[in-house]
C-alpha positions in Angstrom: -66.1 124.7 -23.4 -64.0 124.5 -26.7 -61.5 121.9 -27.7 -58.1 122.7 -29.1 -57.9 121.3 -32.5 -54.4 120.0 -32.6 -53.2 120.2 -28.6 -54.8 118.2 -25.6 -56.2 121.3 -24.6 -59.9 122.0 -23.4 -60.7 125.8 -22.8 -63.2 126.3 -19.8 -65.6 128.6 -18.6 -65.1 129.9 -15.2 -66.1 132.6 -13.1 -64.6 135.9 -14.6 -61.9 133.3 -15.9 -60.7 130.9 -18.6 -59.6 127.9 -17.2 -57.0 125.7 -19.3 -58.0 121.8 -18.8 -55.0 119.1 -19.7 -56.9 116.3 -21.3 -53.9 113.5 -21.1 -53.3 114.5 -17.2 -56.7 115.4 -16.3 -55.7 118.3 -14.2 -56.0 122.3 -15.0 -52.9 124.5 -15.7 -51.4 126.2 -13.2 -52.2 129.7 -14.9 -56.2 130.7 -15.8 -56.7 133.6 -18.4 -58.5 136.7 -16.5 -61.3 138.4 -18.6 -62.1 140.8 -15.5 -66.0 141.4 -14.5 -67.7 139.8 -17.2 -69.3 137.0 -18.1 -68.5 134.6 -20.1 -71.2 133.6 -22.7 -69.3 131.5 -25.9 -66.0 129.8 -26.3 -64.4 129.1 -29.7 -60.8 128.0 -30.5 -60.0 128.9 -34.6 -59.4 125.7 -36.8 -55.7 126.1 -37.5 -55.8 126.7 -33.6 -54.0 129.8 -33.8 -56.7 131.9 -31.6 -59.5 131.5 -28.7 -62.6 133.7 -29.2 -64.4 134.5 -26.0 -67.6 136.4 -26.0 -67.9 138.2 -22.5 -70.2 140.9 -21.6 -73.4 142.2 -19.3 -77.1 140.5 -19.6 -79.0 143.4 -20.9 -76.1 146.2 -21.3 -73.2 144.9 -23.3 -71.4 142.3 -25.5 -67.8 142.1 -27.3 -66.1 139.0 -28.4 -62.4 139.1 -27.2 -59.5 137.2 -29.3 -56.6 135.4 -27.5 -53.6 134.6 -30.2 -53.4 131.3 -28.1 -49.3 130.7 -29.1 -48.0 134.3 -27.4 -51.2 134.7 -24.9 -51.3 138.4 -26.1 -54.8 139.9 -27.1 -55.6 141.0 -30.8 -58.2 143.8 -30.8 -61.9 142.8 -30.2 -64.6 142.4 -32.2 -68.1 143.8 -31.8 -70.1 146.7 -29.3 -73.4 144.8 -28.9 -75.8 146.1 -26.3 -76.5 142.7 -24.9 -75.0 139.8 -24.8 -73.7 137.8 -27.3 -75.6 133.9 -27.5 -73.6 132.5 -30.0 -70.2 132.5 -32.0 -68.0 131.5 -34.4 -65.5 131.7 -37.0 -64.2 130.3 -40.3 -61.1 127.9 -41.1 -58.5 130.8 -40.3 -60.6 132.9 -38.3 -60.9 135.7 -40.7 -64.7 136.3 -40.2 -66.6 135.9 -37.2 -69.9 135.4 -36.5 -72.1 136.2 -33.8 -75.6 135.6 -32.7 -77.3 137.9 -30.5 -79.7 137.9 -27.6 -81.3 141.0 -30.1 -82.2 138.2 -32.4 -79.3 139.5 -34.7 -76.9 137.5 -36.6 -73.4 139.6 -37.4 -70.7 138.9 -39.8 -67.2 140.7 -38.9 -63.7 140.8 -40.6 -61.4 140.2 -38.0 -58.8 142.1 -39.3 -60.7 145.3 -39.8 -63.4 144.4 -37.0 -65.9 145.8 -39.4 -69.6 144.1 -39.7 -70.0 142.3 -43.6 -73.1 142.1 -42.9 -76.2 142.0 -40.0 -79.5 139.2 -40.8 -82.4 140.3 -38.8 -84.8 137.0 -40.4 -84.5 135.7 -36.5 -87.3 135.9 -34.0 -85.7 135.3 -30.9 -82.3 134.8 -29.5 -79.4 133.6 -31.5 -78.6 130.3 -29.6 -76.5 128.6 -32.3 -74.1 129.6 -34.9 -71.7 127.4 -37.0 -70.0 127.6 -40.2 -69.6 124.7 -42.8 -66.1 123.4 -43.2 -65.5 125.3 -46.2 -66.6 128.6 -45.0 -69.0 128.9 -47.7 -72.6 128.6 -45.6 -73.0 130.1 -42.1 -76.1 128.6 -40.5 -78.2 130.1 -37.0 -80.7 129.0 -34.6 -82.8 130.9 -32.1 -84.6 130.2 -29.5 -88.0 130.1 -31.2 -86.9 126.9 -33.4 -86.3 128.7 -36.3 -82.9 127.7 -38.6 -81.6 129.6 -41.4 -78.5 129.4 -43.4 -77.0 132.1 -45.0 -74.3 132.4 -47.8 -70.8 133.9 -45.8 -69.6 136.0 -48.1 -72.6 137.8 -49.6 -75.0 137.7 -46.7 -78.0 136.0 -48.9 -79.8 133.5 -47.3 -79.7 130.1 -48.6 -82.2 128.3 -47.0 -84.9 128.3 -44.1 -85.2 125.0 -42.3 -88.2 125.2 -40.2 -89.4 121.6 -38.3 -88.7 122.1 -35.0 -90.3 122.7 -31.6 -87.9 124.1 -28.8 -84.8 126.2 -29.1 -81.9 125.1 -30.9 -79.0 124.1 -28.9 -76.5 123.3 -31.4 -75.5 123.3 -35.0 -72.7 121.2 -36.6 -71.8 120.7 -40.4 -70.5 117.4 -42.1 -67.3 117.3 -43.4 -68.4 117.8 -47.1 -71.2 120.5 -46.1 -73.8 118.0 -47.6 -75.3 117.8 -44.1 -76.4 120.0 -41.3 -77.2 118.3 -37.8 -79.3 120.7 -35.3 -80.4 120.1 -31.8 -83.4 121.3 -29.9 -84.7 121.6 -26.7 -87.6 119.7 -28.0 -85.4 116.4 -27.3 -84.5 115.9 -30.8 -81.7 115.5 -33.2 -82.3 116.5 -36.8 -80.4 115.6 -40.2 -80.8 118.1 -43.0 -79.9 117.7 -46.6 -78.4 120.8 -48.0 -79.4 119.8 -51.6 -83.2 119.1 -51.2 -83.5 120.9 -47.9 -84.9 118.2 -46.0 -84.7 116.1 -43.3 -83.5 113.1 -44.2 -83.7 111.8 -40.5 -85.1 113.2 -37.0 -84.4 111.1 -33.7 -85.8 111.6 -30.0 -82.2 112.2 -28.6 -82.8 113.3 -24.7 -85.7 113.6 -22.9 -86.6 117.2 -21.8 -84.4 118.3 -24.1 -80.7 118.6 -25.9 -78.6 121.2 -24.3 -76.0 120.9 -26.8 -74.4 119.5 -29.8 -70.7 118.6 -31.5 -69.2 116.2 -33.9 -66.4 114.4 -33.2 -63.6 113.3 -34.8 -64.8 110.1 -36.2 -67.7 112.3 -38.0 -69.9 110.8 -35.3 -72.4 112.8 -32.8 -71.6 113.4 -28.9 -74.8 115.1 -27.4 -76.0 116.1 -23.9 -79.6 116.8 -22.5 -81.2 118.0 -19.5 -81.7 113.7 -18.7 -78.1 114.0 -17.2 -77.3 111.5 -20.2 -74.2 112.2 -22.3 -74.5 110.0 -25.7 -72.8 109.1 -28.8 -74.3 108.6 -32.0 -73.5 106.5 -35.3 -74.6 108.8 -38.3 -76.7 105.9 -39.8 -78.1 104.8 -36.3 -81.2 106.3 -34.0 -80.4 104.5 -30.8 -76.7 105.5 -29.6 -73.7 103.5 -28.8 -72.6 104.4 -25.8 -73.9 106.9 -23.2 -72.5 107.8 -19.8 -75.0 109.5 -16.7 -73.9 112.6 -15.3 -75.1 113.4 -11.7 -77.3 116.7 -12.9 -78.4 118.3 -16.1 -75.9 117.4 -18.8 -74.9 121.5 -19.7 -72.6 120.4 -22.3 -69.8 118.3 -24.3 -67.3 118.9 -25.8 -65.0 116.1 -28.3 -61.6 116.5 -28.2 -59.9 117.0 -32.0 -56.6 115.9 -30.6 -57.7 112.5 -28.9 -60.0 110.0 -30.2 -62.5 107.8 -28.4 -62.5 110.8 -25.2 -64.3 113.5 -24.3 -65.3 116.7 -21.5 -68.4 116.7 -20.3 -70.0 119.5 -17.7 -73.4 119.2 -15.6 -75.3 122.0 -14.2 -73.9 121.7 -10.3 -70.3 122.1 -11.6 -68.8 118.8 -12.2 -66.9 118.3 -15.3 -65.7 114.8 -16.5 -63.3 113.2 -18.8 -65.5 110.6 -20.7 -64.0 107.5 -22.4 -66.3 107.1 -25.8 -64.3 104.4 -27.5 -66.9 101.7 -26.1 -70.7 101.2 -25.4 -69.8 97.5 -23.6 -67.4 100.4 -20.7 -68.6 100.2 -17.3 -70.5 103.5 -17.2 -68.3 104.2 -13.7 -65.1 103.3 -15.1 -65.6 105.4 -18.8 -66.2 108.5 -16.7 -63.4 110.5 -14.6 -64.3 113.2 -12.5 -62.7 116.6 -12.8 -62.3 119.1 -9.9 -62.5 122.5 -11.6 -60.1 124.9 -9.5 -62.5 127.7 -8.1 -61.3 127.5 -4.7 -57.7 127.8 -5.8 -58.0 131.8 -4.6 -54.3 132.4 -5.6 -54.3 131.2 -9.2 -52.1 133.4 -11.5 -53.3 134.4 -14.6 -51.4 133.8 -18.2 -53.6 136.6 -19.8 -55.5 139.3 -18.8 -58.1 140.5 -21.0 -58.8 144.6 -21.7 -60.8 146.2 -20.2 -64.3 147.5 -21.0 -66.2 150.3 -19.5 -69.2 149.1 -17.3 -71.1 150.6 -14.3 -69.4 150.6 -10.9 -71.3 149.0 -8.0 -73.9 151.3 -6.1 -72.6 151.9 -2.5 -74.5 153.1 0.2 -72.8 156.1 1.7 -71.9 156.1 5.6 -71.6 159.3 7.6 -71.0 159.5 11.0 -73.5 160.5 13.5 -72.5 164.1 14.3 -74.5 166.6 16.5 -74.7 169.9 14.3 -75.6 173.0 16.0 -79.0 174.4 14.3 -78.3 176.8 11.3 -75.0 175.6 11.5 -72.7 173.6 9.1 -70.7 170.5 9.4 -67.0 171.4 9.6 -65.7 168.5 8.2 -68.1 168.8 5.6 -68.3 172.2 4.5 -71.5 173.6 2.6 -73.7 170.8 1.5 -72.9 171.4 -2.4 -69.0 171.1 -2.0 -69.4 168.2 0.2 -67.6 164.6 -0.9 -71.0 163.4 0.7 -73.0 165.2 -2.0 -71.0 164.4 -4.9 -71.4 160.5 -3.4 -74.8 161.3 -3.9 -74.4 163.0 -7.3 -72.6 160.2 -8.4 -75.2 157.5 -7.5 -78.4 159.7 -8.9 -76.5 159.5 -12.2 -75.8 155.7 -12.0 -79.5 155.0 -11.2 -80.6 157.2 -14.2 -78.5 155.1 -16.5 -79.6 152.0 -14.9 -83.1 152.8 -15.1 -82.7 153.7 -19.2 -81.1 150.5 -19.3 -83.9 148.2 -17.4 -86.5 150.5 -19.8 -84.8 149.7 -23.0 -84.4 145.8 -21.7 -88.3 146.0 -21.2 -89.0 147.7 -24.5 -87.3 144.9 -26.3 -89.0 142.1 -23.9 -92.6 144.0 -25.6 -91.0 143.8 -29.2 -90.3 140.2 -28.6 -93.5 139.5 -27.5 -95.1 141.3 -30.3 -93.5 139.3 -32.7 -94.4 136.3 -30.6 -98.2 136.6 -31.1 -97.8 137.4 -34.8 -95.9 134.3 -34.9 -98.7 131.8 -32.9 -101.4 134.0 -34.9 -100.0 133.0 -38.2 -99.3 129.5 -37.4 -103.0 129.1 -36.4 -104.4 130.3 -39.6 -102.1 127.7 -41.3 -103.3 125.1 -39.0 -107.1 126.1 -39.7 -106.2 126.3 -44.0 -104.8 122.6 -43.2 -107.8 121.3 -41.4 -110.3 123.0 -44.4 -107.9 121.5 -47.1 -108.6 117.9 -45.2 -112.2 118.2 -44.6 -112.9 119.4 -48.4 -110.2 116.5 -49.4 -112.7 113.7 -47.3 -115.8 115.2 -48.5 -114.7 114.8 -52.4 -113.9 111.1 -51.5 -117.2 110.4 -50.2 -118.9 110.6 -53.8 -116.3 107.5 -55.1 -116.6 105.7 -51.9 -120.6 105.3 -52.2 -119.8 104.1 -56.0 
């Protein structure tokens, strides 16, 4: 989901669509945008508004980022070719760069108007979950899967820091308004503070159990969080235990603040739902603060406002049907004619090739599944060697105490 900064707008994920979801009516627009056979991986509306950035693609054989200019729904060229999918995106103040994270534990820099990369970090060791930029477009930080966070300088590239601490995956990066602050989330079930001078934690809270799904600010510079408890929650910047929370009937997938309207805000759970959430008190009965949303999937004639180009991908394998004709021995079909020239042999032809290219692309999925791997075990081998230094460093610390202890 993404929020309009300026319009009571939500943006939604659908199948193979956008859906448009009016905040002050609670009801979707009559018109979806159509991004054809893709999925749909990372939402992100520009701060001035002005464009929606949609990463679509194929797990495994493809990723782009599409831009909407959201006033004339007409499409400005794309960004990106990637492989796989993209994880993660977004953009500056005016949506000049983008910046994507990738499921090849990448993290790519574009210009938007030449769609040409700045610059491409490979420090990750996993999947780029989480990418956000600060406020004044001068730090880009990422996340992967693997816990790791780094934060790099935009316009150079350099990294500025490497913020190691937690345990899961990070599910979401936001920036405080004067880029003094960077709050992560984990699937570890906890929400940390970082300071960006001493590089720091300056506070870590168990936020959800089983782990935050994701992460956002919202207009009153205060946290909105969701976890895989089903609990949506809202957090005081100074304060560990939240006030006010809402239960959603499954996994809590997401939230999303809305710019545009304080004390509200969309949240999504894993079998669907998606809710309009009153924030503005923690004393709300928990039914009344929370408005269920039907999303539109069974509305099988919605138009579409937009549809989104085109990209090449594989056609779906078909078996072939032919009738069952007697043929006279050592004779040919009729209808046919000789086997080579035969619409039935090119079918065949034509599905050899496909299952060629899919098996290169299952291989190549698989080498990088062993490269990932690799880089696993280096990882869980180094951090056991640290742990063994630490245990040495404590046992020779306690054995040069003993001498002043017995005097």
């Amino acid at each position: 989901m993404a929020s309009h900064p300026t319009e009571p707008v939500v943006a939604v994920s659908g199948l193979h669509q956008v859906a448009i979801l009016n905040t002050n009516t609670a009801q979707f627009e009559s018109q979806a945008i159509e991004i054809g056979e893709r999925d749909i991986s990372a939402l992100r509306f520009s701060a001035d508004g002005k464009v929606l950035l949609i990463a679509v693609g194929m797990i495994g054989e493809s990723g782009t980022v599409l831009v909407l200019d959201w006033q004339s729904k007409q499409w400005l060229p794309s960004i990106g070719d990637e492989s796989d999918n993209i994880q993660s995106l977004d953009c500056n103040g005016d949506a000049s760069q983008v910046a994507i994270g990738t499921a090849t534990r990448l993290v790519k820099l574009f210009d938007r108007a030449t769609q040409k990369e700045l610059f491409v970090q490979r420090k990750h060791t996993d999947w780029v979950l989480s990418v956000a930029y600060s406020h004044d477009g001068f730090l880009l930080a990422s996340g992967d899967r693997f816990g790791g966070i780094h934060v790099w300088e935009a316009d150079t590239g350099k990294e500025f820091a490497a913020l190691r601490g937690h345990a899961g995956g990070i599910t979401g990066l936001a920036w405080s308004p004067d880029g003094n602050e960077l709050i992560s989330s984990s699937l570890d079930g906890t929400v940390r503070v970082w300071n960006m001078h001493t590089l720091q934690v300056e506070k870590t809270w168990q936020a959800h159990e089983r782990g935050v799904l994701s992460l956002t600010v919202d207009s009153q510079k205060n946290f909105l969080t969701s976890g895989r408890d089903g609990w949506v929650r809202k957090w005081i910047a100074a304060e560990s235990i939240p006030c006010w929370q809402s239960k959603l009937p499954d996994e809590a997938i997401g939230v999303c603040s809305l710019a545009a309207v304080q004390g509200m805000a969309i949240g999504a759970d894993a079998v669907g739902g998606i809710y309009r959430l009153s924030t503005v008190s923690s004393e709300a009965n928990e039914s009344e603060s929370r408005t269920l949303i039907l999303f539109p999937s069974s509305q099988h004639n919605r138009s579409f406002a937009s549809v989104a180009p085109t990209a090449p991908r594989r056609t779906v394998l078909k078996p072939s049907v032919v009738d069952d004709v007697e043929v006279a021995p050592g004779s040919s079909d009729p209808r046919w004619g000789t086997f080579a020239e035969s619409a039935f042999a090119k079918t065949l032809s034509s599905d050899l090739e496909e299952s060629r290219r899919a098996l290169a692309s299952v291989e190549q999925s698989l080498e990088q599944t062993y490269r990932t791997a690799e880089q696993l075990e280096e990882s869980a081998a180094r951090l056991k060697q640290l742990i063994i230094l630490h245990e040495a460093r404590i046992k020779q610390m306690e054995l040069q105490q003993k001498p002043n202890r017995s005097k």
